[in-house]
N, CA, C, O and CB atoms as a CASP TS submission, in Angstrom:
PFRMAT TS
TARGET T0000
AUTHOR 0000-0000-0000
METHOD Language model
MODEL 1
PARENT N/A
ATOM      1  N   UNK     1      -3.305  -5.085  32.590  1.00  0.00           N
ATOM      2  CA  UNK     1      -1.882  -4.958  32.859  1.00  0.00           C
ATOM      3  C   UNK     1      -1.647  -3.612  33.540  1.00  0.00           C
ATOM      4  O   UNK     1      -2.361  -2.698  33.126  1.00  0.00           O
ATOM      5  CB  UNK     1      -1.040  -5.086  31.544  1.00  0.00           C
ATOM      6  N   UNK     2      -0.873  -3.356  34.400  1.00  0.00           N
ATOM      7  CA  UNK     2      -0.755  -2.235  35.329  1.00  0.00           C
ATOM      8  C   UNK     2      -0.273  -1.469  34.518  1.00  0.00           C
ATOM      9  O   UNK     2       0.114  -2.030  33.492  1.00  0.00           O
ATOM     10  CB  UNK     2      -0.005  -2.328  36.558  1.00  0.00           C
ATOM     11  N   UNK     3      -0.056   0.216  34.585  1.00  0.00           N
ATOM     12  CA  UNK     3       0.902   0.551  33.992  1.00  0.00           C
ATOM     13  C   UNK     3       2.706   0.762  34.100  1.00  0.00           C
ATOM     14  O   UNK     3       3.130   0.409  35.201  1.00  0.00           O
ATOM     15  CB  UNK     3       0.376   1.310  33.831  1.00  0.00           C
ATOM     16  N   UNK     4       3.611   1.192  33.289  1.00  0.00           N
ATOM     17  CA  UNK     4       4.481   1.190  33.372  1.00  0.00           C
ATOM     18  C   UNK     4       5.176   2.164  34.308  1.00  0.00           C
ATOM     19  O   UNK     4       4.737   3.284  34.046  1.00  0.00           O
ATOM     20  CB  UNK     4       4.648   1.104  32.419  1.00  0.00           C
ATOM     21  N   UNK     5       5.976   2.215  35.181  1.00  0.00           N
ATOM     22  CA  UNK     5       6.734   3.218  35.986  1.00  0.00           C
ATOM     23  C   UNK     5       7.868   4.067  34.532  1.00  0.00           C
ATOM     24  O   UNK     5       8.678   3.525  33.779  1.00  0.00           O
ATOM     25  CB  UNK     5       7.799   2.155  37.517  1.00  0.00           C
ATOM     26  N   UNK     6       7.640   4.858  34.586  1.00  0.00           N
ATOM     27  CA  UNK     6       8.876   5.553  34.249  1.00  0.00           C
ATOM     28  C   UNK     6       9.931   6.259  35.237  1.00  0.00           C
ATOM     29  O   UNK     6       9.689   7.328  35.798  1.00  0.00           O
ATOM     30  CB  UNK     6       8.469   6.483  33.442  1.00  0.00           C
ATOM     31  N   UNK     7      11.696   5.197  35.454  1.00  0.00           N
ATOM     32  CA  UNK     7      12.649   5.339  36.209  1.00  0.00           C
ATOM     33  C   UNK     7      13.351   6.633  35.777  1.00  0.00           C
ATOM     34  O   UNK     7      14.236   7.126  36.476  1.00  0.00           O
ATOM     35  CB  UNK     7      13.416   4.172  36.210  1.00  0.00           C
ATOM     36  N   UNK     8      12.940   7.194  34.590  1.00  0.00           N
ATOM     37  CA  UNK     8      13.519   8.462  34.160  1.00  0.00           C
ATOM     38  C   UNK     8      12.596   9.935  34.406  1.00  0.00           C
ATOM     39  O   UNK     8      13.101  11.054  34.323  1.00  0.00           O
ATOM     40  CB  UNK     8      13.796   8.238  32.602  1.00  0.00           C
ATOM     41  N   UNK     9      11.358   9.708  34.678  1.00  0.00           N
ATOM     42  CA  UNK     9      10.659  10.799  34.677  1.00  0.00           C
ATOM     43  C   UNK     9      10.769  12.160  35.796  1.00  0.00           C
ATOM     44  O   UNK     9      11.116  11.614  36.843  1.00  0.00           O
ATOM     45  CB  UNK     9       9.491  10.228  34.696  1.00  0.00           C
ATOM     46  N   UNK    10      10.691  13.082  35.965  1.00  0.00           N
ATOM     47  CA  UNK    10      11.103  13.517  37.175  1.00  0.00           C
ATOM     48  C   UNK    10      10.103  13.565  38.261  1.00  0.00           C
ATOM     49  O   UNK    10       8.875  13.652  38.258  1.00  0.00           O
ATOM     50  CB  UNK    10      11.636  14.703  37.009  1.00  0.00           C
ATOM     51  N   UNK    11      11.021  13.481  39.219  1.00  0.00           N
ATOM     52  CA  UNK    11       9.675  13.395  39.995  1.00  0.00           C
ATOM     53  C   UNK    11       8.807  14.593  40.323  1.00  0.00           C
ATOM     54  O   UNK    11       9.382  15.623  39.969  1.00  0.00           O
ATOM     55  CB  UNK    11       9.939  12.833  41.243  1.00  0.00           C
ATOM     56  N   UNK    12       7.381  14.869  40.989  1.00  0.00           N
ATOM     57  CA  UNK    12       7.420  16.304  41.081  1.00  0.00           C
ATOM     58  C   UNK    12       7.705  16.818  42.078  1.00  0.00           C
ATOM     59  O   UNK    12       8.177  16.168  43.011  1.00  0.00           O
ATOM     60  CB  UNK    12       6.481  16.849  40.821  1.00  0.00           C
ATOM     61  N   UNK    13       7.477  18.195  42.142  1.00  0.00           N
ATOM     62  CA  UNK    13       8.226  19.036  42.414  1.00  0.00           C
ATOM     63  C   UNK    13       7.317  19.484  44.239  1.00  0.00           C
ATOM     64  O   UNK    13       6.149  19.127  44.391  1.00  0.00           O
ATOM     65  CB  UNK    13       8.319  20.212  40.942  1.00  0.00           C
ATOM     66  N   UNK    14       7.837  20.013  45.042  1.00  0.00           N
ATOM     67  CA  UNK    14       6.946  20.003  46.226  1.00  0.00           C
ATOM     68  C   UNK    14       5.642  20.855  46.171  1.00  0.00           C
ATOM     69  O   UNK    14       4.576  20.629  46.744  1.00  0.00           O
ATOM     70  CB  UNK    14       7.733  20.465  47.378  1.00  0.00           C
ATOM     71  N   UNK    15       5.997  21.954  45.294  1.00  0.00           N
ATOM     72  CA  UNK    15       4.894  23.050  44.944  1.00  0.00           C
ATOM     73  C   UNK    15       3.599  22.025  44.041  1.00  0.00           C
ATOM     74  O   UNK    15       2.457  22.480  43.977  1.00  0.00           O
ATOM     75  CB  UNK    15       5.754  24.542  43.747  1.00  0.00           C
ATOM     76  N   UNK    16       3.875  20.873  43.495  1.00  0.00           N
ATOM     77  CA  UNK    16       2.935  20.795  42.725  1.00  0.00           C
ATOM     78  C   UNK    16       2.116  19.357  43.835  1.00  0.00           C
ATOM     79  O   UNK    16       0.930  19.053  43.705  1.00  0.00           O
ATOM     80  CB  UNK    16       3.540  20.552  40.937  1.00  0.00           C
ATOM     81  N   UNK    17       2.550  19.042  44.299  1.00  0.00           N
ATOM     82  CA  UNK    17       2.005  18.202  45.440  1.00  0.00           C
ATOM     83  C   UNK    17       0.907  18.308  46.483  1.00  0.00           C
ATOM     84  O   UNK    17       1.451  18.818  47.463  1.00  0.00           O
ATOM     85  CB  UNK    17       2.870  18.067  46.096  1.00  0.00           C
ATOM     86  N   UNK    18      -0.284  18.093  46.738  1.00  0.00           N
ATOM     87  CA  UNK    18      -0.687  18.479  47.472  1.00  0.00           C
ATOM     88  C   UNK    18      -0.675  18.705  48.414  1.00  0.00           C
ATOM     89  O   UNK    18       0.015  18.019  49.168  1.00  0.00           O
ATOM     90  CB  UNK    18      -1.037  18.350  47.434  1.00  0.00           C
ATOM     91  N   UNK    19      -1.380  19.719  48.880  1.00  0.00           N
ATOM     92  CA  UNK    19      -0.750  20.318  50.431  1.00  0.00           C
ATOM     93  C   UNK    19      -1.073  19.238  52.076  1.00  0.00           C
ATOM     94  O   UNK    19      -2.150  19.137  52.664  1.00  0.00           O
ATOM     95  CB  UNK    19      -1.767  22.139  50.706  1.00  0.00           C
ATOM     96  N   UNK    20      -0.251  18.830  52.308  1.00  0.00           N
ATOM     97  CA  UNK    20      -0.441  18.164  53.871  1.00  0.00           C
ATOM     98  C   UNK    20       0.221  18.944  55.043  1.00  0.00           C
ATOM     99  O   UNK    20       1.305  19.524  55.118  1.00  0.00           O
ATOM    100  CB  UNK    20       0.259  16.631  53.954  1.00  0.00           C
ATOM    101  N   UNK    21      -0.660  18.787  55.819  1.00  0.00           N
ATOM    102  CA  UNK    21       0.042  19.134  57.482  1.00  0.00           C
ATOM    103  C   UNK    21       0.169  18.594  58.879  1.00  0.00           C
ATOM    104  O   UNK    21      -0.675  17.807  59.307  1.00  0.00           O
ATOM    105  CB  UNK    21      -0.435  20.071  57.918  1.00  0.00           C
ATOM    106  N   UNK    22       0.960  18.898  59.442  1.00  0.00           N
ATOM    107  CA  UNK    22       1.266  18.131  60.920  1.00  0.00           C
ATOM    108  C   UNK    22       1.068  19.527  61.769  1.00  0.00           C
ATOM    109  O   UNK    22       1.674  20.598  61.725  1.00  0.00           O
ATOM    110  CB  UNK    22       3.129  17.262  61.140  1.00  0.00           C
ATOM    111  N   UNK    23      -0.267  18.962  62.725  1.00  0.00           N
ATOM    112  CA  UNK    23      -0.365  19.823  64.053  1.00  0.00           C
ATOM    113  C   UNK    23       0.118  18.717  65.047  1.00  0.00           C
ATOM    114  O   UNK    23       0.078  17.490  65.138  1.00  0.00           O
ATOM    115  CB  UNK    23      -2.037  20.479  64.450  1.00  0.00           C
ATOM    116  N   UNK    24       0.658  19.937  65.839  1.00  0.00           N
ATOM    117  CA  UNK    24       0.963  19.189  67.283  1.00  0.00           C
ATOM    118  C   UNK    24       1.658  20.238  67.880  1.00  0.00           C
ATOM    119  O   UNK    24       1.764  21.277  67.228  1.00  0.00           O
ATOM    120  CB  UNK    24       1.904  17.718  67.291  1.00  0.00           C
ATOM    121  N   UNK    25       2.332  20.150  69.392  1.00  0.00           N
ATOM    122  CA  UNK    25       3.012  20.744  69.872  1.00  0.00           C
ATOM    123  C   UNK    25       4.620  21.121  69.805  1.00  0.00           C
ATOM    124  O   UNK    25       5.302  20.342  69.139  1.00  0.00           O
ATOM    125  CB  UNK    25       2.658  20.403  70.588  1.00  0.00           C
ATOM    126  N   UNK    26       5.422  22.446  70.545  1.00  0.00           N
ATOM    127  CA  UNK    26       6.214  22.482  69.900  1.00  0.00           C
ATOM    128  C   UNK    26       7.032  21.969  71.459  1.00  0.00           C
ATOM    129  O   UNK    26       6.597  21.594  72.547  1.00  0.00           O
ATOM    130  CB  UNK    26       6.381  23.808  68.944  1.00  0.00           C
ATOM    131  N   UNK    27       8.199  22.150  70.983  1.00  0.00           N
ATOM    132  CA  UNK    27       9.355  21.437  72.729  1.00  0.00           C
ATOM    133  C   UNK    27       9.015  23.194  73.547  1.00  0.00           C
ATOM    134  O   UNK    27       9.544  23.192  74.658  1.00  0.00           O
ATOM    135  CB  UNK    27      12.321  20.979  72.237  1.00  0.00           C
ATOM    136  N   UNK    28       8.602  23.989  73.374  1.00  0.00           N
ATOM    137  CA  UNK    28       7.568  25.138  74.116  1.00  0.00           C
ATOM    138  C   UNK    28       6.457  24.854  74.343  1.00  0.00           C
ATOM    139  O   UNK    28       6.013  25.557  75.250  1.00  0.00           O
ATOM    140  CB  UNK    28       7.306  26.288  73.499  1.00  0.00           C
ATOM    141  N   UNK    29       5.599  23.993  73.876  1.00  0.00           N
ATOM    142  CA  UNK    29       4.518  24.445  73.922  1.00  0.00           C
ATOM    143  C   UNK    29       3.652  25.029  73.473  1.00  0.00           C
ATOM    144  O   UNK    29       2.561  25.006  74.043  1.00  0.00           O
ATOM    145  CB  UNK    29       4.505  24.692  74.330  1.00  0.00           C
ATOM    146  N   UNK    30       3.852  25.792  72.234  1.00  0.00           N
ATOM    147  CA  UNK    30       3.173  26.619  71.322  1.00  0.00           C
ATOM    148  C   UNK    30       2.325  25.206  70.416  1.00  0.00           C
ATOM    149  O   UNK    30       2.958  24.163  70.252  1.00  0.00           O
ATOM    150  CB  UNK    30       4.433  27.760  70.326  1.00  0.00           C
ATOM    151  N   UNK    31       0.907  25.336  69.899  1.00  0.00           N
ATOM    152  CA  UNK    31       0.615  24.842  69.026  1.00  0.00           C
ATOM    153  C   UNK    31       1.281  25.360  67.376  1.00  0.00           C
ATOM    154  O   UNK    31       1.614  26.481  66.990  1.00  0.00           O
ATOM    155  CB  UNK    31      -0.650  24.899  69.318  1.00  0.00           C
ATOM    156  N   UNK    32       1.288  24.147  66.731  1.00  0.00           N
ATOM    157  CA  UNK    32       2.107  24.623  65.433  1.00  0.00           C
ATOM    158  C   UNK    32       1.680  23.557  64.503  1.00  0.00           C
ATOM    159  O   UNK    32       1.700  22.351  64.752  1.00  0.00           O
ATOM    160  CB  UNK    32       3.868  24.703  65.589  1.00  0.00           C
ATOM    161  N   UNK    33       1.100  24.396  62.868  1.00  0.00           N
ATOM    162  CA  UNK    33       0.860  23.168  61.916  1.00  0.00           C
ATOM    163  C   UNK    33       2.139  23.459  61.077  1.00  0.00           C
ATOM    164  O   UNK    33       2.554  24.604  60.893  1.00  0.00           O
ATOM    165  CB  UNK    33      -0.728  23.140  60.955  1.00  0.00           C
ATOM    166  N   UNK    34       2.577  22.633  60.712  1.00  0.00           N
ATOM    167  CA  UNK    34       3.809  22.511  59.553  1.00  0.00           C
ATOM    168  C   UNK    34       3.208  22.065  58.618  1.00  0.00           C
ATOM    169  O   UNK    34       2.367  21.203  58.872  1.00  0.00           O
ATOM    170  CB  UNK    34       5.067  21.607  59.763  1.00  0.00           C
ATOM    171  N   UNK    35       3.388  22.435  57.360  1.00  0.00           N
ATOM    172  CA  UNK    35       3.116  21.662  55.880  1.00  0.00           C
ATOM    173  C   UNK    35       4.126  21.020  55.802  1.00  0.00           C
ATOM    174  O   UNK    35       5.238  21.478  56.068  1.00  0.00           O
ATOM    175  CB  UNK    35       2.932  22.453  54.525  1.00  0.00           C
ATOM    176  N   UNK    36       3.903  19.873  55.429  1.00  0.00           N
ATOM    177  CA  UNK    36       4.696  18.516  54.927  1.00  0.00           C
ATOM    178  C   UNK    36       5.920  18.587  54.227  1.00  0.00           C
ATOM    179  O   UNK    36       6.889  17.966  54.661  1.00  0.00           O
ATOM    180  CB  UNK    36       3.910  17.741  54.019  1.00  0.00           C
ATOM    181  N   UNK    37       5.998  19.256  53.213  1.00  0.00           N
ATOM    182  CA  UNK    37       7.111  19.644  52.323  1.00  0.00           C
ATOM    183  C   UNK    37       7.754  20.956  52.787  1.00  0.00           C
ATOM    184  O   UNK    37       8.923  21.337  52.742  1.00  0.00           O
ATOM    185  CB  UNK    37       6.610  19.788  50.861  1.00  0.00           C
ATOM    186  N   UNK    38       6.863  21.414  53.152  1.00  0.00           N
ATOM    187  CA  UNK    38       8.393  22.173  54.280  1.00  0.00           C
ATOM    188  C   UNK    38       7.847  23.895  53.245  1.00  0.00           C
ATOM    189  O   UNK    38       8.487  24.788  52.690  1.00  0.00           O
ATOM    190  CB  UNK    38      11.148  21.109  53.704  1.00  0.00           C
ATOM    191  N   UNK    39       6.759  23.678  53.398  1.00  0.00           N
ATOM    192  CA  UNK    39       6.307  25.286  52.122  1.00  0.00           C
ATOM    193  C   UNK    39       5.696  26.087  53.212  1.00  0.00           C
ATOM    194  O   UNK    39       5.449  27.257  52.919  1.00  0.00           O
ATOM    195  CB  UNK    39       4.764  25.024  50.448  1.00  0.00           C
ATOM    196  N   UNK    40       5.402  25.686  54.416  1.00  0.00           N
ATOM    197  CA  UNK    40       4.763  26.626  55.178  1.00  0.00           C
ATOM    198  C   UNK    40       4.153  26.566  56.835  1.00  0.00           C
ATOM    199  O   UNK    40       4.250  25.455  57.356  1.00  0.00           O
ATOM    200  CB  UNK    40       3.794  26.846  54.358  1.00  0.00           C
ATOM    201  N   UNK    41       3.830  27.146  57.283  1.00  0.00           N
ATOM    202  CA  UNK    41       3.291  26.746  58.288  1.00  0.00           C
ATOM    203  C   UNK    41       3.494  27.648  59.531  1.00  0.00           C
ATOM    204  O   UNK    41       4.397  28.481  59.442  1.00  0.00           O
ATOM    205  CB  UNK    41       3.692  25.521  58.423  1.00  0.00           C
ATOM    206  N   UNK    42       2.734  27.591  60.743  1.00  0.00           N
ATOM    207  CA  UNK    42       2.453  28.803  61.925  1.00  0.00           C
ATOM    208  C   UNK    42       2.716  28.335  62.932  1.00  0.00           C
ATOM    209  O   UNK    42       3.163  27.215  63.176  1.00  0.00           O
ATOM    210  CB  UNK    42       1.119  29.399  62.161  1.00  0.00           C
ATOM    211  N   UNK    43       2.392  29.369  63.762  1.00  0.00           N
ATOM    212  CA  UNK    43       2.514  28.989  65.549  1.00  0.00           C
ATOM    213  C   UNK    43       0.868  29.543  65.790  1.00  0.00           C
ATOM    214  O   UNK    43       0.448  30.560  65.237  1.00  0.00           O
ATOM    215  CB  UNK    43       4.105  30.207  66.759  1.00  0.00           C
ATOM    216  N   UNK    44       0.126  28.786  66.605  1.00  0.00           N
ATOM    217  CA  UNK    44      -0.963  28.993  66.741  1.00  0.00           C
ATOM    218  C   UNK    44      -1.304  29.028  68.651  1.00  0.00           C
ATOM    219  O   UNK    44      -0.693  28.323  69.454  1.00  0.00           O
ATOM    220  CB  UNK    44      -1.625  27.907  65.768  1.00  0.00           C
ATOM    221  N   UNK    45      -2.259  29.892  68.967  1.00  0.00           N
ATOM    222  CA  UNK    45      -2.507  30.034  70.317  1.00  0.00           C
ATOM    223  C   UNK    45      -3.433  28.238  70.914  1.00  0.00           C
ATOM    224  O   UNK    45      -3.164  27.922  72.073  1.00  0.00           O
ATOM    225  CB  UNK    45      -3.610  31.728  70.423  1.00  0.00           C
ATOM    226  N   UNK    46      -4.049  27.609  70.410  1.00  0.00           N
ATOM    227  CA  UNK    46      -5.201  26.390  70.641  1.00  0.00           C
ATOM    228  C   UNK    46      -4.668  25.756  69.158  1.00  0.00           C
ATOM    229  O   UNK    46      -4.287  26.195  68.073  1.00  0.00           O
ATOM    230  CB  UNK    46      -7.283  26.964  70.769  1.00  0.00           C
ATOM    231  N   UNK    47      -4.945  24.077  69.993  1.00  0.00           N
ATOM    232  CA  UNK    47      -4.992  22.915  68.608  1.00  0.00           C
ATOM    233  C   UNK    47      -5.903  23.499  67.664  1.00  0.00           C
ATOM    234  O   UNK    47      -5.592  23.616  66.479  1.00  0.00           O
ATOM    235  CB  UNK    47      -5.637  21.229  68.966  1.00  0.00           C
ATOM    236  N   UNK    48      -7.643  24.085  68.381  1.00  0.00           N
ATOM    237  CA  UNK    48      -8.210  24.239  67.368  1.00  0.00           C
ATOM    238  C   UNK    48      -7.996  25.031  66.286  1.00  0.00           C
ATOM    239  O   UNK    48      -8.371  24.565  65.210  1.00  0.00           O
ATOM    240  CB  UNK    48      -9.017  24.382  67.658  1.00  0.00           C
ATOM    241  N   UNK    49      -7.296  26.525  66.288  1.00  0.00           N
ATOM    242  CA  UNK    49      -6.733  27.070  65.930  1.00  0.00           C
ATOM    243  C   UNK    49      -5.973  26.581  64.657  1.00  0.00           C
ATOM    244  O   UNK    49      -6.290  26.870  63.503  1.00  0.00           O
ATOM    245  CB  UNK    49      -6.317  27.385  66.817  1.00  0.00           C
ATOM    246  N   UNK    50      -4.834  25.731  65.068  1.00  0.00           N
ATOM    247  CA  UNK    50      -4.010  25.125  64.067  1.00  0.00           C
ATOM    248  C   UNK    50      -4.914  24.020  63.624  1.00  0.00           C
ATOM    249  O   UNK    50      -4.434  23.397  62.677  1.00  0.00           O
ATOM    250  CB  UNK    50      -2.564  24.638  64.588  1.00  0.00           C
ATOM    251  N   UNK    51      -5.838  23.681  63.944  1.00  0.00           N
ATOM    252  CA  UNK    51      -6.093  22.424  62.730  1.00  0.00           C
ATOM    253  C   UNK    51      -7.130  23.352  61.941  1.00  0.00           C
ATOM    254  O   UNK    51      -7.462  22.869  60.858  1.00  0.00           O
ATOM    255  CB  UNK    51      -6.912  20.593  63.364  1.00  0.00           C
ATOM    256  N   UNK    52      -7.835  24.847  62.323  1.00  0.00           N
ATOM    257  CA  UNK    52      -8.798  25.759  61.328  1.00  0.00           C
ATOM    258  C   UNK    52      -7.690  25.817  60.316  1.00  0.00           C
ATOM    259  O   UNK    52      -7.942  25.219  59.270  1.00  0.00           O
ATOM    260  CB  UNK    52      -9.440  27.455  61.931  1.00  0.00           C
ATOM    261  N   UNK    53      -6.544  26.393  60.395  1.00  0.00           N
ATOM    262  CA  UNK    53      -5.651  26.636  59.759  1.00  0.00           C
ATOM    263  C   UNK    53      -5.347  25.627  58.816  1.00  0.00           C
ATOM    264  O   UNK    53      -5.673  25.757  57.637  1.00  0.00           O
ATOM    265  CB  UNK    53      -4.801  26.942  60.476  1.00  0.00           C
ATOM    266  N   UNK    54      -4.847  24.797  59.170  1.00  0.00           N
ATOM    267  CA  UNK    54      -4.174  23.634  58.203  1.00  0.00           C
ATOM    268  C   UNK    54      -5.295  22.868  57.239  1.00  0.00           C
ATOM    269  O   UNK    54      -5.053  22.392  56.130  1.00  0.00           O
ATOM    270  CB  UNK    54      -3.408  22.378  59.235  1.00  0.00           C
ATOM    271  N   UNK    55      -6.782  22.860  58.032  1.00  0.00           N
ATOM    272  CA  UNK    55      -7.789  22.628  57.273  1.00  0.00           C
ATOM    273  C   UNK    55      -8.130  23.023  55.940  1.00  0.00           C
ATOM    274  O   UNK    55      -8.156  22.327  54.925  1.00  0.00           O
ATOM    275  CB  UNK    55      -8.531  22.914  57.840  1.00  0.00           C
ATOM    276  N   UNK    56      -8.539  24.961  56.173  1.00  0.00           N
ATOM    277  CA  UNK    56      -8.468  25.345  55.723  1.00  0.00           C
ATOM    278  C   UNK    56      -7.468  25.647  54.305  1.00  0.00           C
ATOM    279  O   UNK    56      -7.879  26.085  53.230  1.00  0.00           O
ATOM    280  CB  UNK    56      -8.731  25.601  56.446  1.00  0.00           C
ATOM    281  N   UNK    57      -6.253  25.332  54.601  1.00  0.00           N
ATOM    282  CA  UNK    57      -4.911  25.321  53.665  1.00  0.00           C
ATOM    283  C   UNK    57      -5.224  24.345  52.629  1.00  0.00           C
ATOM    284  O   UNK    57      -5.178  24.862  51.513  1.00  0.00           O
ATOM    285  CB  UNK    57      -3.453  24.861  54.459  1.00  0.00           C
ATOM    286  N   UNK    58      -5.525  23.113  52.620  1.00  0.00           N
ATOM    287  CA  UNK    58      -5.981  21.967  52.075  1.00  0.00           C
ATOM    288  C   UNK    58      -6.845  21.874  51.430  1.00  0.00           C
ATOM    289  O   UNK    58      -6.930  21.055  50.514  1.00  0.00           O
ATOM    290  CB  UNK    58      -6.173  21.263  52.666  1.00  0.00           C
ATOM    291  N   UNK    59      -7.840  22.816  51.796  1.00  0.00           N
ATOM    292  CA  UNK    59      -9.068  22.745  51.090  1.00  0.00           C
ATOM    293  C   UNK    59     -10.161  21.687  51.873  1.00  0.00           C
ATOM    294  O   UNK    59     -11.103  21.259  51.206  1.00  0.00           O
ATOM    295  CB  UNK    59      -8.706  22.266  49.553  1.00  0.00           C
ATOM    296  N   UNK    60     -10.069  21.425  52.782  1.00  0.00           N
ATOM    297  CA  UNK    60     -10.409  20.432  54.210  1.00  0.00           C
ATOM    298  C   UNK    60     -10.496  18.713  53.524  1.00  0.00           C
ATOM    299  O   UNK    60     -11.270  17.827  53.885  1.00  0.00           O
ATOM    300  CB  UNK    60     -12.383  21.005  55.101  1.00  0.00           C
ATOM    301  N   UNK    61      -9.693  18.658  52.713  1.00  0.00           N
ATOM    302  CA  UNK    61      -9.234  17.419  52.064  1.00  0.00           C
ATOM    303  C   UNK    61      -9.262  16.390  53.612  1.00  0.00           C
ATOM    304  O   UNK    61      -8.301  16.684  54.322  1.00  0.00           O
ATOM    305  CB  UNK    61      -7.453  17.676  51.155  1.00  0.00           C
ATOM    306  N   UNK    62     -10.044  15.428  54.142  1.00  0.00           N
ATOM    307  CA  UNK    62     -10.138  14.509  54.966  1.00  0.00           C
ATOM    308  C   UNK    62      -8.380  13.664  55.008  1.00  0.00           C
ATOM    309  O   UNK    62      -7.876  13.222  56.040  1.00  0.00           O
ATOM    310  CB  UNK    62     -11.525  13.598  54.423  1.00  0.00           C
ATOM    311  N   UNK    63      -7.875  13.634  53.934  1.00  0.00           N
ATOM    312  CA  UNK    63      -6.554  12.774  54.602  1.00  0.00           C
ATOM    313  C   UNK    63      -5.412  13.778  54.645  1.00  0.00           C
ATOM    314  O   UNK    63      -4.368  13.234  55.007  1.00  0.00           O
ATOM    315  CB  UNK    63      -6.008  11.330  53.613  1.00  0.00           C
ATOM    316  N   UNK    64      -5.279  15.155  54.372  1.00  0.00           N
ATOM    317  CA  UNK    64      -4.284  16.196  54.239  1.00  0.00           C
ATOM    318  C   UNK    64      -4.063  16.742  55.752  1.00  0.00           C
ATOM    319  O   UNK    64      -3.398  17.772  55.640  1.00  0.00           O
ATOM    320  CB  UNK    64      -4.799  17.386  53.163  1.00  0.00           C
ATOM    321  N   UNK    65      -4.303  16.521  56.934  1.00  0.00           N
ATOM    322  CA  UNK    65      -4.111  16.649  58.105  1.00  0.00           C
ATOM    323  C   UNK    65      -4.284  15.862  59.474  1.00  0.00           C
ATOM    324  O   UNK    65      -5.241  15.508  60.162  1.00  0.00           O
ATOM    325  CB  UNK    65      -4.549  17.419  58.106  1.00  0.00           C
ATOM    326  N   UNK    66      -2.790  15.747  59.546  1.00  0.00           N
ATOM    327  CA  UNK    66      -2.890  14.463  60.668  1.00  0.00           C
ATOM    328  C   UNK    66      -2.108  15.113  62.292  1.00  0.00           C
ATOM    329  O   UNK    66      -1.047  15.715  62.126  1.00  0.00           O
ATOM    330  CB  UNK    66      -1.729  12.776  59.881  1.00  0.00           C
ATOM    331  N   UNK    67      -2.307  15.063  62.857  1.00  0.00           N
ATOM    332  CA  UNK    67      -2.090  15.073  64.269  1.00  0.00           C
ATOM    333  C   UNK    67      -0.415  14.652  64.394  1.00  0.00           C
ATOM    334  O   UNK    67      -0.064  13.877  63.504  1.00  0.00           O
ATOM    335  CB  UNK    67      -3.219  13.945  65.066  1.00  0.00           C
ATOM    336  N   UNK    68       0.678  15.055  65.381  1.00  0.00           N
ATOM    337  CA  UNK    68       1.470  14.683  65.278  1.00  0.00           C
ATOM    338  C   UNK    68       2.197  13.776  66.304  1.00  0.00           C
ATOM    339  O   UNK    68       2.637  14.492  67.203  1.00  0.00           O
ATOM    340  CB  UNK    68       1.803  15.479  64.924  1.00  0.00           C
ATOM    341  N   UNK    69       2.417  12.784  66.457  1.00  0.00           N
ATOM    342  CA  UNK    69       3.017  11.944  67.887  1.00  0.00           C
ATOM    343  C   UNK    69       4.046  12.131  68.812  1.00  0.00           C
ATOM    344  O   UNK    69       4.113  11.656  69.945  1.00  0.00           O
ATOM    345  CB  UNK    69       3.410  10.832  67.630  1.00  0.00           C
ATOM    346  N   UNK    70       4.969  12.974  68.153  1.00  0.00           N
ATOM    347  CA  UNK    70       5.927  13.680  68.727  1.00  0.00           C
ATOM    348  C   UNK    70       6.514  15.171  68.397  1.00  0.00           C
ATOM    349  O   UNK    70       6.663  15.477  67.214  1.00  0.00           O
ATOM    350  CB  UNK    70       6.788  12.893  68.641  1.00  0.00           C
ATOM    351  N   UNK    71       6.796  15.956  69.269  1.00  0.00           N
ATOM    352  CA  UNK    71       6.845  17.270  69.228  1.00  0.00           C
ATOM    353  C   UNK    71       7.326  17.812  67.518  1.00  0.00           C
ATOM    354  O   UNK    71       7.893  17.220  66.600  1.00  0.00           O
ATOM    355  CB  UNK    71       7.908  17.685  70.483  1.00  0.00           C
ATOM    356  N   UNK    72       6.786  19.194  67.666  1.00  0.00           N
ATOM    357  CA  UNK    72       7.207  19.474  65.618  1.00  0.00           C
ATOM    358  C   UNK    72       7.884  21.082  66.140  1.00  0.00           C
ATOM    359  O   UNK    72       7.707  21.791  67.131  1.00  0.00           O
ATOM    360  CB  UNK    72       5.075  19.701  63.890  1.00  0.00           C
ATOM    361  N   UNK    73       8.499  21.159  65.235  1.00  0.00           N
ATOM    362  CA  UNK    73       9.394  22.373  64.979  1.00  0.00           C
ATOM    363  C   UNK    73       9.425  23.100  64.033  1.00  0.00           C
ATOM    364  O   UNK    73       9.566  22.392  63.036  1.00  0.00           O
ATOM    365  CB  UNK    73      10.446  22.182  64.987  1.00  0.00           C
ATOM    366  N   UNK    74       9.344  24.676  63.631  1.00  0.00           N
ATOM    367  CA  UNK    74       9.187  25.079  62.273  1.00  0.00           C
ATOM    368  C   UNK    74      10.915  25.543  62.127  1.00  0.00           C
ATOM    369  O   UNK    74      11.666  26.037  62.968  1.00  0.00           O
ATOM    370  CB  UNK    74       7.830  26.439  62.029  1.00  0.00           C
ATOM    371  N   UNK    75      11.128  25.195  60.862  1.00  0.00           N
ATOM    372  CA  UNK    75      12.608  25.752  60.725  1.00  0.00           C
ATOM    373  C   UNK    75      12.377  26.878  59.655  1.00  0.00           C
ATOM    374  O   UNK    75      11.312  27.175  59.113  1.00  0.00           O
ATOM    375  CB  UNK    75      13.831  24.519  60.181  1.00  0.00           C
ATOM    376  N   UNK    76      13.418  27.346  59.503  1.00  0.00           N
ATOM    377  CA  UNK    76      13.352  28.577  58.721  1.00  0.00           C
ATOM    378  C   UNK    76      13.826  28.086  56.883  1.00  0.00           C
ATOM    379  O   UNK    76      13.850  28.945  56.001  1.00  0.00           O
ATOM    380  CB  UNK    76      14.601  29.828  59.592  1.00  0.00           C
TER
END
């Protein structure tokens, strides 16, 4: 039997989530990885650059960094 969902539990929190990121370009041109939840992320000179980076951040976790399809933006 699967287990039960609990509709009351909270959900967690972004800090406790593991870390993911989006490289890609910015509407400049700058390479840039963003973390997923919105905890962090750079402007980098080369893709390779930003994906050492975001790799690295993850712990080089194989599904924690994906490429992005359309332009990314860091907000403040």
């Amino acid at each position: 039997m699967p287990p039960s969902l609990d509709a009351t539990a909270p959900a967690p929190s972004p800090a406790r989530l593991p870390l993911a990121f989006l490289v890609g370009r910015s509407a400049d041109g700058h390479w840039l990885a963003v973390e997923t939840h919105g905890l962090g992320g750079g402007i980098f000179r080369t893709c390779r650059d930003a994906l050492h980076y975001a790799a690295a951040e993850t712990g080089r976790r194989p599904d924690a960094v994906r490429l992005a399809s359309t332009t990314l933006a860091l907000v403040p």
